[in-house]
BAGU-628138 format. One record per residue (C-alpha): residue in one letter; chain; x, y, z. Coordinates in steps of 0.02 Angstrom, whole numbers. Each point is the difference from the previous one (the first is absolute). Layout:
% residues N
[A,A,[X,Y,Z]]
...
//
This chain:
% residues 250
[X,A,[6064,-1095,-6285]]
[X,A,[-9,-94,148]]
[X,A,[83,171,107]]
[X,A,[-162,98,-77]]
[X,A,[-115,-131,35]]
[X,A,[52,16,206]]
[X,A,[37,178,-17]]
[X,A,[-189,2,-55]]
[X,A,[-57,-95,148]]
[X,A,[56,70,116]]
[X,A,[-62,156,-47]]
[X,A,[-180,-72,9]]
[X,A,[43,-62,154]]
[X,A,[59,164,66]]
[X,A,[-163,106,-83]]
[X,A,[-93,-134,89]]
[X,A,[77,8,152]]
[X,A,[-12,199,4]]
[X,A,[-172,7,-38]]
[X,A,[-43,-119,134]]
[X,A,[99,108,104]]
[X,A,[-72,157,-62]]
[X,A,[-198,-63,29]]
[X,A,[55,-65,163]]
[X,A,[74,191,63]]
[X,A,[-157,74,-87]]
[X,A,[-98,-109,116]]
[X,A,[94,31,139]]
[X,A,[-17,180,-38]]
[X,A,[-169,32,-13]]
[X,A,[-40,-129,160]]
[X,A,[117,124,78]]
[X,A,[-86,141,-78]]
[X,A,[-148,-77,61]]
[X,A,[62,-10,158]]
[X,A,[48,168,16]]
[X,A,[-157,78,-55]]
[X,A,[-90,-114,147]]
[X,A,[126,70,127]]
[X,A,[-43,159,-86]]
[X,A,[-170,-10,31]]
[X,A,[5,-69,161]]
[X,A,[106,155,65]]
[X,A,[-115,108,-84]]
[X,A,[-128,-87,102]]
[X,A,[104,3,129]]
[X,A,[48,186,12]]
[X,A,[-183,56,-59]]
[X,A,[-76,-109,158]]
[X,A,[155,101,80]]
[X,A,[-69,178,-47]]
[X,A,[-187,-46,45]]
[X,A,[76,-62,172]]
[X,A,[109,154,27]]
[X,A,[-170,88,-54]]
[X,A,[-111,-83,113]]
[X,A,[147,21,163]]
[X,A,[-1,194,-34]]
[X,A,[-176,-3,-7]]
[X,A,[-4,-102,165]]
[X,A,[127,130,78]]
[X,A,[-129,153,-39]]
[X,A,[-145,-77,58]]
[X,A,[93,-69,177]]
[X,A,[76,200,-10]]
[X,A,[-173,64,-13]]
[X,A,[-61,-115,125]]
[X,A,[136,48,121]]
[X,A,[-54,173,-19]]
[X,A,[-196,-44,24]]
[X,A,[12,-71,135]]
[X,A,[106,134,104]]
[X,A,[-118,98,-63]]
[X,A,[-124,-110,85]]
[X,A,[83,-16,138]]
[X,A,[10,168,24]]
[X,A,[-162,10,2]]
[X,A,[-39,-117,103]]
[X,A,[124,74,146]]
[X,A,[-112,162,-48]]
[X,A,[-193,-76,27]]
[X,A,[98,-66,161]]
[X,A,[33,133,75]]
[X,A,[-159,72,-26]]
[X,A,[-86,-143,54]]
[X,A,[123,16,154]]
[X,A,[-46,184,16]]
[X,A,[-204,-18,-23]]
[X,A,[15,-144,126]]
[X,A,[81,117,128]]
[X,A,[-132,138,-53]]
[X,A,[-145,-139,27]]
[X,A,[88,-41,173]]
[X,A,[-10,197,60]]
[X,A,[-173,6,-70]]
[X,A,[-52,-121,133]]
[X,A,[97,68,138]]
[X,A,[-82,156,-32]]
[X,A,[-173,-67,-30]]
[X,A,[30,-95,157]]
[X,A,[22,195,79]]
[X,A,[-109,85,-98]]
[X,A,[-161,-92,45]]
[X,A,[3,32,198]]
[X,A,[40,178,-41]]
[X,A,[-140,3,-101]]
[X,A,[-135,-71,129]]
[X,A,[74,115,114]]
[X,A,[-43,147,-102]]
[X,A,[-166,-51,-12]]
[X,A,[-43,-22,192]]
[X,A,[95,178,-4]]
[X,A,[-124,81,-116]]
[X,A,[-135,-94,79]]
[X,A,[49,75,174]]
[X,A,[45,153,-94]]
[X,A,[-172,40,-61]]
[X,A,[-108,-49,167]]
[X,A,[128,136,86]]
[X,A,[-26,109,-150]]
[X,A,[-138,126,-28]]
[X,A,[-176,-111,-46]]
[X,A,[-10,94,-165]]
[X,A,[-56,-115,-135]]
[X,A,[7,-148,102]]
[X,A,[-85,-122,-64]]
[X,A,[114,-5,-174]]
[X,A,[147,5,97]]
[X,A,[-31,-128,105]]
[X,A,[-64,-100,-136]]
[X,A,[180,8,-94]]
[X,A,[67,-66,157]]
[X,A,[-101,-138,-15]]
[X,A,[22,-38,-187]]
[X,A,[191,5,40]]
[X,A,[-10,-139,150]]
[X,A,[-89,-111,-126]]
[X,A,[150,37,-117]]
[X,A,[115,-44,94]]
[X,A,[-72,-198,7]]
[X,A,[-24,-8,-174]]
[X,A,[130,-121,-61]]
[X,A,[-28,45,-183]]
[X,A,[70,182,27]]
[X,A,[197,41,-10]]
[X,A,[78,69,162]]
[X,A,[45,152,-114]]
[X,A,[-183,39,-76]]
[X,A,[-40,0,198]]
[X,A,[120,97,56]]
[X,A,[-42,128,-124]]
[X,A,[-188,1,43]]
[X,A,[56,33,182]]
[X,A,[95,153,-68]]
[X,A,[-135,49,-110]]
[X,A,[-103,12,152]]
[X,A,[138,79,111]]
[X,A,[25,159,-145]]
[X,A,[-215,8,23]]
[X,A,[18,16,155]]
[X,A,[141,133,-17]]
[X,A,[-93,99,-113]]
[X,A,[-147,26,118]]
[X,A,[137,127,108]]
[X,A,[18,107,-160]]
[X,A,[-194,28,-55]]
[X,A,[-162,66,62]]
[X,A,[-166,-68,-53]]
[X,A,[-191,4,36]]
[X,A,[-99,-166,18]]
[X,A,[-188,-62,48]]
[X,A,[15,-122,143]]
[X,A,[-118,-55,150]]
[X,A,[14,25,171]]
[X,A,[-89,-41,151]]
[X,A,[-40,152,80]]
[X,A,[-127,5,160]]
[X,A,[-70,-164,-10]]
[X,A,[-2,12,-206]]
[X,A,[81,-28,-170]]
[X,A,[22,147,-81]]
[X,A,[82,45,-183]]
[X,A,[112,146,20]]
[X,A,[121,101,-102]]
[X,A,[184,-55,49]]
[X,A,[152,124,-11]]
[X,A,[176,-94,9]]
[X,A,[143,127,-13]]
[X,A,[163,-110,-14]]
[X,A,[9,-87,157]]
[X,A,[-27,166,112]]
[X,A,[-167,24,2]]
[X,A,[-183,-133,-30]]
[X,A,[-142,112,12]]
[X,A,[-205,-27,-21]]
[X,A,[-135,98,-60]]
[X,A,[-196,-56,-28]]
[X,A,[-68,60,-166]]
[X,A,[-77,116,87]]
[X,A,[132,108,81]]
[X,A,[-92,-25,169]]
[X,A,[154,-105,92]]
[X,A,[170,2,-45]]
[X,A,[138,-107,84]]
[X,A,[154,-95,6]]
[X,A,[114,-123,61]]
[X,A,[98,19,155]]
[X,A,[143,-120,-24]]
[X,A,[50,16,181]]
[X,A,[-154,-62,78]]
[X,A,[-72,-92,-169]]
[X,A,[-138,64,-2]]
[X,A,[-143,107,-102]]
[X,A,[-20,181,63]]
[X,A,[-108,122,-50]]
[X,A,[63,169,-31]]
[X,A,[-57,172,2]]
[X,A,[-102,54,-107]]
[X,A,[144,152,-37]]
[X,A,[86,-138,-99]]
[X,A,[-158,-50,-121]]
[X,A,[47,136,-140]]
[X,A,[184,-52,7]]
[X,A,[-53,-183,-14]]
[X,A,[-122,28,-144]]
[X,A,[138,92,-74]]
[X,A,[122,-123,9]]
[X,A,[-112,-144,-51]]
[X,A,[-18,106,-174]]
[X,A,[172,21,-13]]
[X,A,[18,-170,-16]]
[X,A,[-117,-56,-94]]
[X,A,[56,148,-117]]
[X,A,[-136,77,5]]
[X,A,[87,154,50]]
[X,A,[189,70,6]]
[X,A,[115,-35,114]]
[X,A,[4,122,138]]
[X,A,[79,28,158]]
[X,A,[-154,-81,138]]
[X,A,[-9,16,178]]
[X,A,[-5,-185,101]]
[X,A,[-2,-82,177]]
[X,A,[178,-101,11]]
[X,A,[30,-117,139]]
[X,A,[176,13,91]]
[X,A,[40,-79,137]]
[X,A,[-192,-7,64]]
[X,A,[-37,168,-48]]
[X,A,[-99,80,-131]]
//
């Protein structure tokens, strides 16, 4: 009796004993459950901070790549706008060493003409010597390039030139005993000035030799009316018959 009376206790005192023991490893269970799931979470954090790092490096990496490739690219072009800038400054450099040449060449030509046409034959005259002029005033002008006056000079120059290779008829004064008369004018190249009145009465030309007016016979008025006709189109061209001076002879 007594036996089942202890044998009973201590059986209580056991079941007690284990299910304090058993509440106490459920509780240290789930705390370490508990635990675990926060370590959990916090290497979750952990790894997905990781990821959005390793994200944002190889993002960093392309941009610095592409950035690295900009600016060689730059630089490139850079070295490229130097060299041209290099190249036009060496071009703007030999444009003023050859302005600096090019405008006493150019007011040299102009006193040339100018001497050019007083020497020349005194056909159309006055507009000759009036380009001269306009060209000595455009040569002061500071608003003009050296090239546009440079290219007026040669403008003038091929004029000039092209008065060798035609013939033409004109209506020009010319004193003639003591008075100003209008005659018909006969230039054949550079060879020959001649003069006729309207009337056919006197017929001339130039003698470049002594520079002066002569009058010619009047076995030269038919060829001079002739000619005059011919250049003024008024009739064909035809083989004509006129006074040449060479060497102070007619």
């Amino acid at each position: 009796m007594t036996l089942s009376v202890l044998t009973a206790s201590l059986f209580a005192v056991s079941a007690h004993s284990f299910a304090a023991n058993s509440g106490q490893v459920i509780a240290t269970q789930a705390k370490a459950n508990k635990s675990a799931e926060a370590s959990q979470n916090k290497i979750d954090d952990y790894a997905d901070n990781t990821d959005a790092m390793l994200g944002e490096y190889k993002g960093l990496l392309r941009q610095i790549e592409s950035m690295e490739a900009y600016n060689t690219q730059i630089s490139r072009m850079v070295d490229s706008q130097q060299t041209e800038l290099d190249s036009l400054n060496e071009q703007i450099a030999q444009i003023d060493q050859t302005a600096m040449e090019v405008v006493p060449l150019t007011l040299k030509m102009v006193d040339a003409l100018d001497e050019f046409i007083t020497l020349d034959l005194p056909f159309q005259i006055e507009e000759r010597n009036k380009r001269v002029a306009e060209l000595k005033r455009l040569m002061n002008r500071a608003d003009v390039t050296t090239s546009e006056k440079f290219r007026k000079v040669m403008e003038a120059y091929q004029i000039e030139e092209g008065f060798s290779r035609s013939i033409e008829s004109y209506k020009a004064s010319l004193e003639r005993g003591g008075e100003v008369v209008t005659y018909d004018f006969l230039r054949i190249g550079r060879t020959a000035l001649l003069f006729q009145s309207p009337d056919g009465l006197e017929t001339g030309m130039w003698n470049q030799q002594t520079r002066e007016w002569e009058t010619l016979p009047d076995s030269y008025r038919q060829a001079v009316q002739q000619g005059i006709r011919v250049a003024k189109k008024q009739a064909p061209p035809a083989l004509i018959k006129l006074p040449i001076y060479t060497g102070g002879e007619q």
